[in-house]
N, C-alpha and C positions, 0 to 999 in steps of 0.2 A: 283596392280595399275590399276584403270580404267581413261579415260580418255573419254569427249564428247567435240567432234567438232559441233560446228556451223556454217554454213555459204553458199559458195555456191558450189555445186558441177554442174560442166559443162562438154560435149562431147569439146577434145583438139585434134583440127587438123593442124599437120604442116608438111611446105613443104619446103624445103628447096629451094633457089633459088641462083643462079648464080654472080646476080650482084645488085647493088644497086637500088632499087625499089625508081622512080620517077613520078610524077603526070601525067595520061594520056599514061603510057605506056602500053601495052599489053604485058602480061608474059604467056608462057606457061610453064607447071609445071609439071614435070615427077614423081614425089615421093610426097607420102602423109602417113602420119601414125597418127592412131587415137589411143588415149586412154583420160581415165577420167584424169579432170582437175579439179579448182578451189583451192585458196587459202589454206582453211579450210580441204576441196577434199584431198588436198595432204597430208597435214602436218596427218591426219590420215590415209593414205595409208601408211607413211614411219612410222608410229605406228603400222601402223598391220603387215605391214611388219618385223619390229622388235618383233614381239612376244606380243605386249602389248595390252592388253582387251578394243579397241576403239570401241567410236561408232560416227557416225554419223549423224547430221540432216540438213536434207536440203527438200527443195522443187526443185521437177524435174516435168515434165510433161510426159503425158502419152505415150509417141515414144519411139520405138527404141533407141534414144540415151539413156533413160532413161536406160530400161533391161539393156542394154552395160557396163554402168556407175555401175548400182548396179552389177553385175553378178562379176563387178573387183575385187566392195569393199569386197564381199563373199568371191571369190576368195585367197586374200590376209588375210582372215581373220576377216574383220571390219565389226559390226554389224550393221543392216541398217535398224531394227524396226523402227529408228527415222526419214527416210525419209518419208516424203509425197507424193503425186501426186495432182497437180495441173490440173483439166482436161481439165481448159480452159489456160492452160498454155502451151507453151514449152520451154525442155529443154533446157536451156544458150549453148553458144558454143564459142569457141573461134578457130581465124586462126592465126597459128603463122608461120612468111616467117623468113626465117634464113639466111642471107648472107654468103653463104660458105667461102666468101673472108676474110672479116671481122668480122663475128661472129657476128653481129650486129642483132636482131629480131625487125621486126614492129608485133603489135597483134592488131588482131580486135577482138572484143570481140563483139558477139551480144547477151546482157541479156535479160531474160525475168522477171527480176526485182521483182519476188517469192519469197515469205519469207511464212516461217511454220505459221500453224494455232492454231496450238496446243503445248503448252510448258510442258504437264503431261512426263517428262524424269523419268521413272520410278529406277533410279542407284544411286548412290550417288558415284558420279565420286570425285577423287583425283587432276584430273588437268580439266578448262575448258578452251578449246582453241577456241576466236571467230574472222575470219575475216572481222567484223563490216557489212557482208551486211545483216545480221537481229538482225537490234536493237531489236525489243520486245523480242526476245528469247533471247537473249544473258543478255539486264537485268533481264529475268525471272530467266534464270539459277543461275546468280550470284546472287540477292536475295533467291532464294533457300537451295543453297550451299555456305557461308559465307566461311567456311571452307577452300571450294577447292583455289587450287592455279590458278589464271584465269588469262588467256594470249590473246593478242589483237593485232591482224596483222594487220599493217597500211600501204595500199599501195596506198592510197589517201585519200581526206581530206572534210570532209560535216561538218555539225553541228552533225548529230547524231555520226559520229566518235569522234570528238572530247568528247560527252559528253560521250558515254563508256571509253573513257580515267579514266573518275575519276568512274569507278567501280572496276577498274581491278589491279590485282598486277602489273604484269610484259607488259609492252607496246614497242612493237619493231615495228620502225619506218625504212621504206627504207630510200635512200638517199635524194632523191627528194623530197619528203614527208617531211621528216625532214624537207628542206632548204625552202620548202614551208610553213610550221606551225610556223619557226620560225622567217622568212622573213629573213635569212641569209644562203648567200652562200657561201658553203666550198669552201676553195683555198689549196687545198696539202701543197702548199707551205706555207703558214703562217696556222700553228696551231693553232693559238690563234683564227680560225674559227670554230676550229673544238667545241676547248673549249666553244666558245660564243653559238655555235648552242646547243651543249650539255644542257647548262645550262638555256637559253630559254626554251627549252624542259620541262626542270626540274622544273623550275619558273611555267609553263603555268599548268604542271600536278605534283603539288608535293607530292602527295601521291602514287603514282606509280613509279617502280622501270623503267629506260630509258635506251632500249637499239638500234642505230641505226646501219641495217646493211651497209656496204661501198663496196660490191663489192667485186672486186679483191684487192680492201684494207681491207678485212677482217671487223671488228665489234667496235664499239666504247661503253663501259659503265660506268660505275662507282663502285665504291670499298672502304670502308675507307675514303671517303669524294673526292676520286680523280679521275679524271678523266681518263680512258685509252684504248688502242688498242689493241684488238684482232686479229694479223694478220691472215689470210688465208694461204693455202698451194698452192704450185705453183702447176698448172695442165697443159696442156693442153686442152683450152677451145673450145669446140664444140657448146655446146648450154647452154646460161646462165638462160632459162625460168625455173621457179620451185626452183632454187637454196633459194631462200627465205624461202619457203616450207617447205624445206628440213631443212634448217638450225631450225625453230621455231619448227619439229617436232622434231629433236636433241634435241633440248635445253630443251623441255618436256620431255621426256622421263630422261633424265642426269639428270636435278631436282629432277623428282619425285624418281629416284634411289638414291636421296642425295649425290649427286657429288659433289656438292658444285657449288657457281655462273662461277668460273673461269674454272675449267674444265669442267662444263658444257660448259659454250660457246667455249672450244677447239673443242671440241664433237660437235658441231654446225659447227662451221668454217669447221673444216675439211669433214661434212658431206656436205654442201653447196659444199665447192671446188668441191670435188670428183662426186658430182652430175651436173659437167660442162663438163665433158670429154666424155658425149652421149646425144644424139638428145632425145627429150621431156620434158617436167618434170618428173612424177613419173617413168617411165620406165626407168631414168636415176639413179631413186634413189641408194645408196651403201649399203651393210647389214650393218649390226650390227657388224657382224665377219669385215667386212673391215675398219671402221672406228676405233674398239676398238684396233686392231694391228695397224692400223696407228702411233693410241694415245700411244701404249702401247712402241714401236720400236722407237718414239719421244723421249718418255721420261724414255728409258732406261731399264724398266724390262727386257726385253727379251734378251737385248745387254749386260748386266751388270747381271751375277747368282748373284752376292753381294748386287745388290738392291730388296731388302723384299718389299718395299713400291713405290707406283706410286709420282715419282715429280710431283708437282704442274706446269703446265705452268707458266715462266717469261713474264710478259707483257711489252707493250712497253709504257714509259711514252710520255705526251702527247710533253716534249719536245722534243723527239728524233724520231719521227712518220717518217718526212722525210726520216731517215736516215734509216731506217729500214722496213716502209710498204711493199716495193717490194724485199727484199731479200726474198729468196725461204728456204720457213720450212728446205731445210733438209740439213740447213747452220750448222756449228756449235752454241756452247753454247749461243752464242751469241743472236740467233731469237726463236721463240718460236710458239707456235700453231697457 
């Protein structure tokens, strides 16, 4: 399986603070930890991570954060022929402040709004994963490779987003994002939002499969014509930045090994959670070995010598979301991934 990311790789700096951050206040800041960031950045970091032949393309510029950033993707394994350098550019960065209290992050993101020059990808990648900030590559790729299975991270919303929507198989939408594309906002409590957002989604891009993720309410998709909830696994949450990441490198990887849609996205969820219980993104990411024992200990091989075969996760329909979003995976028969 090969797999190319597109999109933006950035220097991620965060520092954890105290108390809630208000306009005009002065913070001082004891702790700072840097590693590579972005989107696209990650979800192929948690690909190399896992053993799988990624690569990445991004434009960086010529500094220090640049070496840093590539020295990781090496590091971890991910091929990096496809970055460029920007000379009169520099590298994007983001600061992320972490409320120790309440887990809550503000990020500044300052881009340098660089996209590749050159779309010659010399591979014939399996999966292509693009987080929309370089439309021409990302349509070059996909007309390229018709084939490949292509995935489109939406964590906000342009024209050029929207119109990679209708190149792409699989389009995962954050929460916000969703509630913004579709001009409806979810209310937990009356499902029948969840459903309308869904199906907005689905009307506006109906050639694309829709999946939005919800947080600590795990994942919403579709299946057999119907609509449903992927829950998450309860963690203890430390820093929720990346878990997105995380989750869309999952869900790549469990396709392309033909998982199938539903336990792939268990393998999503549960990689997302578990990537919440440590400060960064990628640095938080879980292997492979900790996610697939998660899945496996869920659903009984390892608990049960008599089961030959891995169960399928039970999903939660979309009537019964309330009742069941916030119970913790490791309830009985009852909850599910």
């Amino acid at each position: 399986m090969k797999v190319l990311c597109i999109g933006e790789s950035l220097l991620e700096i965060t520092c954890p603070v105290n108390e809630i951050i208000q306009e005009g206040q002065k913070l001082r800041l004891e702790e700072k930890i840097e590693c590579g960031g972005g989107h696209a950045g990650n979800a192929a970091y948690l690909l190399g991570k896992w053993g799988v032949e990624t690569y990445i393309a991004s434009m960086m510029g010529a500094d220090d954060a640049a070496n840093k950033i590539k020295k990781e993707y090496e590091t971890i394994g991910v091929k990096t022929e496809y970055i460029e350098t920007g000379y009169d550019k520099q590298t994007s960065q983001s600061v992320v402040l972490i409320n120790k209290t309440n887990k809550n992050n503000t990020i500044l993101e300052i881009s340098s709004n660089a996209t590749l020059k050159k779309y010659s990808f010399g591979i014939e990648p399996n999966i292509i994963i693009s987080d929309g900030n370089d439309f021409n590559a990302t349509v070059s790729a996909c007309d390229k490779y018709p084939n490949a299975m292509s995935i489109l991270m939406v964590s906000r919303s342009n024209n050029e987003i929207t119109e990679l929507c209708k190149y792409v198989k699989y389009v995962v939408f954050n929460k916000s994002t969703a509630e913004f594309v579709s001009g409806i906002k979810i209310d937990y409590n009356d499902s029948s939002t969840l459903v309308n957002v869904y199906n907005k989604l689905k009307q506006k891009f109906n050639k694309a499969e829709i999946i939005v993720t919800l947080g600590e309410r795990g994942c919403m998709y579709s299946i057999n014509a119907q609509v449903k909830i992927m829950p998450p696994i309860r963690t203890d949450i430390v820093d929720t930045n990346g878990a997105s990441d995380a989750f869309v490198g999952a869900f790549s990887y469990s396709m392309g090994r033909d998982f199938g849609l539903e336990k792939s996205l268990a393998y999503a969820t549960i990689a997302a959670s578990l990537s919440t219980t440590k400060m960064t993104s990628r640095m938080s990411f879980p292997t492979l070995t900790e996610v697939s024992t998660y899945y496996d200990n869920k659903f009984g091989v390892q608990n049960n010598p008599n089961v030959t075969k891995k169960e399928e996760p039970v999903v939660t329909n979309m009537n019964t979301i309330e009742s069941n979003a916030e119970a913790p995976l490791t309830n009985d028969n009852s909850q599910n991934a």
